[in-house]
C-alpha positions in Angstrom: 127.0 41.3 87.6 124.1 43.5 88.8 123.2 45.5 91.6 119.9 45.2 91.5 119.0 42.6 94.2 121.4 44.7 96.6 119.9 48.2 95.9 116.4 46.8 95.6 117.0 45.2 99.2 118.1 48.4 100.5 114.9 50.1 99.5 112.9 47.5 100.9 115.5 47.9 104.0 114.6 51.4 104.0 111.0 51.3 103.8 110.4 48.9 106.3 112.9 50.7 108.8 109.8 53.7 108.1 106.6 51.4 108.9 108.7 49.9 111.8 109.7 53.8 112.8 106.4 54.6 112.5 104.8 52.1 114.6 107.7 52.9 117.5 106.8 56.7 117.2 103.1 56.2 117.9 103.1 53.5 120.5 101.2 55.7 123.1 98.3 57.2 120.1 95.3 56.8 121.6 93.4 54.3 119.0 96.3 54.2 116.7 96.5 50.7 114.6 100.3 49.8 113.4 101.5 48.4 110.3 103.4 46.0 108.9 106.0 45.6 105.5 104.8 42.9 102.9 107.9 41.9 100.9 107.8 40.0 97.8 110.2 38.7 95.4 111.0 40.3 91.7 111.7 37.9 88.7 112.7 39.4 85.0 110.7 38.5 82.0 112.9 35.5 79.9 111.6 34.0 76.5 114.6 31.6 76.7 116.1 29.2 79.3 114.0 26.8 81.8 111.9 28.6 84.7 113.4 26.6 87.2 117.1 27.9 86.1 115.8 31.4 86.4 117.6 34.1 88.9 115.1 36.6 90.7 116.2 40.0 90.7 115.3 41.0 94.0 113.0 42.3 96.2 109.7 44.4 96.6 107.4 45.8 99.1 104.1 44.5 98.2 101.7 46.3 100.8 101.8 48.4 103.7 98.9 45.8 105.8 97.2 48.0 108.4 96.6 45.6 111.7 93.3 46.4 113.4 93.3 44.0 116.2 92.0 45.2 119.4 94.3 47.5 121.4 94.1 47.7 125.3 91.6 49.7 127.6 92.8 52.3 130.0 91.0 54.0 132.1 90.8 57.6 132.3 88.3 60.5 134.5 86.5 61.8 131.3 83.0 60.4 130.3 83.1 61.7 126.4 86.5 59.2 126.5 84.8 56.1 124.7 86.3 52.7 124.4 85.6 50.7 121.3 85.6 46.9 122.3 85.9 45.0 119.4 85.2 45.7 115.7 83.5 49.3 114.2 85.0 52.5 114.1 83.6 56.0 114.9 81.9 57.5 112.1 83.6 62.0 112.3 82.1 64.2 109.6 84.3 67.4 109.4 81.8 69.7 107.6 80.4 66.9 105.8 83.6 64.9 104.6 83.1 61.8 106.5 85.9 59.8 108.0 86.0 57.0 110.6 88.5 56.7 114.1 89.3 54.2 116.7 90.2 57.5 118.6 87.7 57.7 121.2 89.0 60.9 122.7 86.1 63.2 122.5 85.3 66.7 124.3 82.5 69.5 123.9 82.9 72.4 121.7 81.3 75.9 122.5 78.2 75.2 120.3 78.0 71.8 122.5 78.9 69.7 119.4 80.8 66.1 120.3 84.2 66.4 118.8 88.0 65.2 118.6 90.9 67.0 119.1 90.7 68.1 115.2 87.2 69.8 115.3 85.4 67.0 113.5 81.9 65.9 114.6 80.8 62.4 116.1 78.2 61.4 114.3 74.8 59.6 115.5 71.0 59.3 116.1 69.5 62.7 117.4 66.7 62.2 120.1 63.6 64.5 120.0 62.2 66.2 122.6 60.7 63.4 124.4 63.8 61.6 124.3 62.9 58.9 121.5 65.5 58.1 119.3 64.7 56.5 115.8 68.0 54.9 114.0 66.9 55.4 110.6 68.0 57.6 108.2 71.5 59.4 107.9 73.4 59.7 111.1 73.7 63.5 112.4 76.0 65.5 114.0 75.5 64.7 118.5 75.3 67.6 120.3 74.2 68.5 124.1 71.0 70.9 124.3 71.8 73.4 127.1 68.7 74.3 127.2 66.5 73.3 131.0 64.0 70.4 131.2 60.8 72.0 131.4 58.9 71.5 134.5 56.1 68.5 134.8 52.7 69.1 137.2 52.2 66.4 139.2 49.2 64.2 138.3 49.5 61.6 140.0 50.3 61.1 144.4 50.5 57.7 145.7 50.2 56.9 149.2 51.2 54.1 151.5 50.3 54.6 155.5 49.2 53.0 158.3 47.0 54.0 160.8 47.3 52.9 164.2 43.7 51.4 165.3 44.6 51.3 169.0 44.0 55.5 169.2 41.4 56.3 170.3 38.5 58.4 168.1 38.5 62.2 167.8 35.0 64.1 168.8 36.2 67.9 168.2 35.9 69.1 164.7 39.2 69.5 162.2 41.2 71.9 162.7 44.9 71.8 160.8 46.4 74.3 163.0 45.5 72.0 166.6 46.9 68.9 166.6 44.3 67.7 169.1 42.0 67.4 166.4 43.4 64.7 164.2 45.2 61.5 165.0 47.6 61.7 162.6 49.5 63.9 159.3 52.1 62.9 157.1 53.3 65.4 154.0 54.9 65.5 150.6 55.4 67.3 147.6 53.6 68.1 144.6 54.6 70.3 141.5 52.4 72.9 140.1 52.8 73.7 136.1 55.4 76.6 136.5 57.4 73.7 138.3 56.9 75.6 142.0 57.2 72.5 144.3 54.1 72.7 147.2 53.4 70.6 150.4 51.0 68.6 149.8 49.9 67.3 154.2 47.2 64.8 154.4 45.7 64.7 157.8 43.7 61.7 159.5 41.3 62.2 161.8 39.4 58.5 163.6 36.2 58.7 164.3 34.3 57.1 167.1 33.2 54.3 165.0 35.0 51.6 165.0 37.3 51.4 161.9 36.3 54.8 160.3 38.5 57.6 159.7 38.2 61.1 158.0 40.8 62.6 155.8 41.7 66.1 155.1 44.3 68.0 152.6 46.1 71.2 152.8 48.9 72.7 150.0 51.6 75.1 151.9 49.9 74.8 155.0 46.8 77.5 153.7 43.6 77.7 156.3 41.2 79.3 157.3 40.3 81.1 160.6 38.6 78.0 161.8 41.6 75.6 160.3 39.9 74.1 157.7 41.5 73.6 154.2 41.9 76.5 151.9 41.8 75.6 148.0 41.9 72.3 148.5 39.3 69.7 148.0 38.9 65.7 148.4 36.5 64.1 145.7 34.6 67.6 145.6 34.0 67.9 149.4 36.3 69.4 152.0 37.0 65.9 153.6 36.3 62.6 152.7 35.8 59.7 155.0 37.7 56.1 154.6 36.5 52.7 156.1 38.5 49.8 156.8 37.5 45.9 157.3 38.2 43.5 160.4 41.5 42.9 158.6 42.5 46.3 158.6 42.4 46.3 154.6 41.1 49.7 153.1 37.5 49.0 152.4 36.1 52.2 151.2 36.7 56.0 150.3 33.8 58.0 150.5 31.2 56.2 149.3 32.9 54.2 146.8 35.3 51.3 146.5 38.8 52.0 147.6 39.3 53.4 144.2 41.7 56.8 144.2 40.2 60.0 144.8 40.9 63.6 142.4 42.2 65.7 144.8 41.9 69.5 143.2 43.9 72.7 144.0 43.3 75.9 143.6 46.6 78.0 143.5 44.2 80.8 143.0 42.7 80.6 146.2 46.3 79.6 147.8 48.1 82.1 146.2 46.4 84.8 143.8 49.9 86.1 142.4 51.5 82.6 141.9 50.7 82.3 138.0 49.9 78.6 137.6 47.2 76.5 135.6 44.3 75.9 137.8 42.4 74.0 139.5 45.1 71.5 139.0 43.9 67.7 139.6 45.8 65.1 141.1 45.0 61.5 141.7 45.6 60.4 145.3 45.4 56.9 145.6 45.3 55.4 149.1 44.5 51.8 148.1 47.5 50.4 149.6 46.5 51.9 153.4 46.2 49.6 156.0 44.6 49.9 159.6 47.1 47.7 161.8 47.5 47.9 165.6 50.9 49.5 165.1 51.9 53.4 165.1 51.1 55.4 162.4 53.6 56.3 159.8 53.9 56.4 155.8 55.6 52.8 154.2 55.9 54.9 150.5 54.8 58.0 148.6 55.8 59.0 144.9 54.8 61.6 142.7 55.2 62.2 139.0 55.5 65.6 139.1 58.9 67.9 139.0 60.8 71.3 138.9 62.9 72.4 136.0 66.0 71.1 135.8 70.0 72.3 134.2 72.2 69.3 132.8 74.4 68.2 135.5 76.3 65.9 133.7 75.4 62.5 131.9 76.3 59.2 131.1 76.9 56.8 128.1 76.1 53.6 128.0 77.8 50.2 126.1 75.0 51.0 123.6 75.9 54.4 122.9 73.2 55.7 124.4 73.9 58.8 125.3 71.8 60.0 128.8 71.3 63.8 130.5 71.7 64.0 134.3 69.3 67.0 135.5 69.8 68.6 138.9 65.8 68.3 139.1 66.9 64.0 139.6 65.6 63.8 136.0 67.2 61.8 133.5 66.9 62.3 129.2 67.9 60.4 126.7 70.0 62.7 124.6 71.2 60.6 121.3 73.0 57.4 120.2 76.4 57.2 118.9 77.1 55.2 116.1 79.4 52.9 114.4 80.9 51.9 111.0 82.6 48.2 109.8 84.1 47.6 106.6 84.1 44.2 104.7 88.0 45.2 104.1 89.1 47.4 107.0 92.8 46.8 105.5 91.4 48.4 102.3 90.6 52.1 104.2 93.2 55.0 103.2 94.8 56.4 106.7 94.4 60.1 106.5 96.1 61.1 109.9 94.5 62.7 113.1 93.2 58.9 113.6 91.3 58.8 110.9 90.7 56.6 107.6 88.6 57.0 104.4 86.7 54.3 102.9 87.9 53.3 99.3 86.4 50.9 96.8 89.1 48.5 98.2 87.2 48.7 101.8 83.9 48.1 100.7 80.9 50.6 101.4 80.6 51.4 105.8 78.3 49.2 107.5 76.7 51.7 109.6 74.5 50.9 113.1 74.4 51.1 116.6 76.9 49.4 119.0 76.1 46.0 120.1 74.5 44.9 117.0 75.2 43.0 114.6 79.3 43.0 113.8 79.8 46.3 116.0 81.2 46.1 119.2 80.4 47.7 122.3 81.6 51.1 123.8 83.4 51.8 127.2 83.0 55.3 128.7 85.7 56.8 130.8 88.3 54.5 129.1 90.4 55.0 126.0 92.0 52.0 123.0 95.5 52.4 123.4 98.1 51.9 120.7 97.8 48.1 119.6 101.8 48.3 119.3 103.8 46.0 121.1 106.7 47.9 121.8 109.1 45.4 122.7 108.0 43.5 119.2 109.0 46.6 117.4 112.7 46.9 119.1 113.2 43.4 117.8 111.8 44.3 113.9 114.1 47.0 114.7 116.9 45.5 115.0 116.0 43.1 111.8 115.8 45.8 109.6 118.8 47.6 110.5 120.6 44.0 110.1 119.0 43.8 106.7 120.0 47.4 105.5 123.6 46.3 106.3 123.6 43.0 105.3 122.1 44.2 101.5 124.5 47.3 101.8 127.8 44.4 102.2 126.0 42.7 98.9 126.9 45.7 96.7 130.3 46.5 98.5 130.9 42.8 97.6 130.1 43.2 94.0 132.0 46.3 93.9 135.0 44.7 95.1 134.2 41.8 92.2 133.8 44.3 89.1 137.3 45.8 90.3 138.7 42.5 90.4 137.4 42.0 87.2 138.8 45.5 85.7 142.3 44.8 86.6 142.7 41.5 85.1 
């Protein structure tokens, strides 16, 4: 008689009563993957008998198999809360000892790092200043630069307009400050290169000739005592005229094509104390302006230039891409977050916080950016929950308890034979 099988079964019993535990304990960890007990029988070495007579002598746990099928998404009010949907973990160095998570709950710590609860670093692809990110080389730690956007002159002022050809033409000369003297002014804004924003009004004046018009500029509204533009000039000249065809198409500015014309300030002249680089040119292109008999008014206008700008929050995409929201209306790519996949994700040694480290059973990581190749995509504002099934569990539960007693009655019963045994 032998108690092996019994005692054998109560340690398997017992061990799976911990995985099952386990997985029970943690069925609301954020990115937690459960496990499962791998039994497998025990036979003793014989030189003598047949095989197929033989008795085994019980029972082992073979493995501890780590499940890494997809958990579900939640939804939660934090954007550094990142999703994994399907394979790929995160890739945390915690001052340069690299681990990898499924637990996407990230926040920013005072140096602006990306972190987890446990201080490590999420690791990715830096962006430089202009916001170019190059996904080579060894992934870095991602941090948020607090520092402003610098300021952009503008360079460039695009116009769209009509003019109303029924007015009638003007005779008196320009003056800015009577608005009997021009037919019509519209007004935006342009940036100088200390990011001060100026208005840029553009004033139409028609002339007695049948579809000719003059145009004028002024920045912040500075004229002379007679009205006309201070600092501001039109293709070198104070005005310039414009032409349009029978069809009401823009025909010619100046004495060239409709091509655009280099409007130049000088902030000196407008301002002495201001501080900014001038003359500062801008390219105000008018090509799109049309003479129709309908009222004046503008149909678009854009501008490249803008003011400096504070992070005002950002946003990160399926990609990983990781994008700075400017209270100038600016936008700047910030970094790319990165993912690793294993040949043998079973292989990876769990560490706790979340986290695994890759052994020679897991293969070397497979490192790149979401969406490629095996890696799955990323979910902002969402978290992996626990891919426990709760109500599964209960029922292993129950299983093991019933095996624990049912291997404990095994040895009572051979108890109760060896004393039978004794007293004969």
């Amino acid at each position: 008689m032998t108690f092996q099988h019994g005692l054998s079964g109560l340690n398997i019993a017992t061990s799976n009563l911990d995985v099952v535990g386990n997985n029970v304990a943690n069925a609301n960890t954020v990115g937690f993957k459960q496990s499962i007990a791998q039994f497998s029988d025990v036979f003793a070495n014989s030189l003598e008998g047949s095989a197929n007579s033989q008795i085994g002598i019980g029972a082992k746990i073979s493995s501890i198999a780590q499940q890494f099928d997809q958990g579900g998404i939640t939804s939660t009010n934090n954007p550094l809360d990142i999703a994994i949907t399907g394979q790929g973990f995160y890739r945390l160095s915690d001052n340069g000892a690299i681990s990898y998570s499924r637990n996407g709950q990230f926040h920013v710590d005072k140096s602006g790092f990306i972190v987890d609860a446990s201080g490590a670093n999420l690791t990715g692809f830096v962006a430089d200043e202009d916001g170019v990110i190059r996904t080579s080389g060894v992934p870095a730690n991602l941090k948020f630069s607090t520092s402003d956007v610098s300021p952009k002159e503008t360079t460039k002022f695009d116009m769209g307009f009509n003019l109303d050809a029924g007015k009638p033409g003007i005779s008196k000369a320009f003056n800015a400050t009577d608005p009997s003297t021009y037919t019509w002014t519209t007004s935006g804004s342009v940036v100088d290169s200390l990011g001060n924003s100026h208005v840029l009004s553009v004033f139409f004046q028609k002339s007695a000739t049948a579809n000719n018009w003059t145009t004028y500029a002024t920045v912040d509204g500075k004229v002379d005592s007679s009205g006309m533009p201070v600092g501001v000039t039109l293709g070198g000249s104070p005005s310039q005229p414009i032409v349009f065809d029978g069809n009401g198409k823009l025909l010619t500015i100046a004495t060239a094509t409709a091509a655009p014309l280099d409007l130049q300030i000088d902030f000196s002249a407008i301002n002495p104390a201001l501080g900014a680089v001038t003359p500062q040119t801008v390219r105000l292109d008018m090509t799109t302006a049309t003479q129709y008999g309908a009222a004046s008014g503008i149909t678009d206008i854009t501008q490249d230039g803008y003011t400096s700008g504070r992070m005002a929050g950002f946003t990160i995409s399926p990609d990983g891409i990781i994008l700075g929201n400017y209270s100038n209306s600016q936008t700047k790519t910030l970094g790319q977050i990165v993912l690793a996949n294993f040949v043998n994700p079973q292989g990876l040694t769990p560490t706790g916080d979340g986290r695994w480290v890759e052994t020679l059973a897991s293969g070397e990581p497979l490192v790149g950016t979401p969406k490629t190749g095996s890696l799955g995509v990323l979910q902002s504002n969402a978290v992996e929950n626990s891919n426990v099934d709760l109500t599964a569990e209960l029922v292993k539960l129950i299983q093991a308890q019933r095996m624990y007693q049912a291997n404990a009655k095994q040895i009572e019963a051979q108890d109760e034979i060896i004393q039978t045994i004794a007293r004969i």
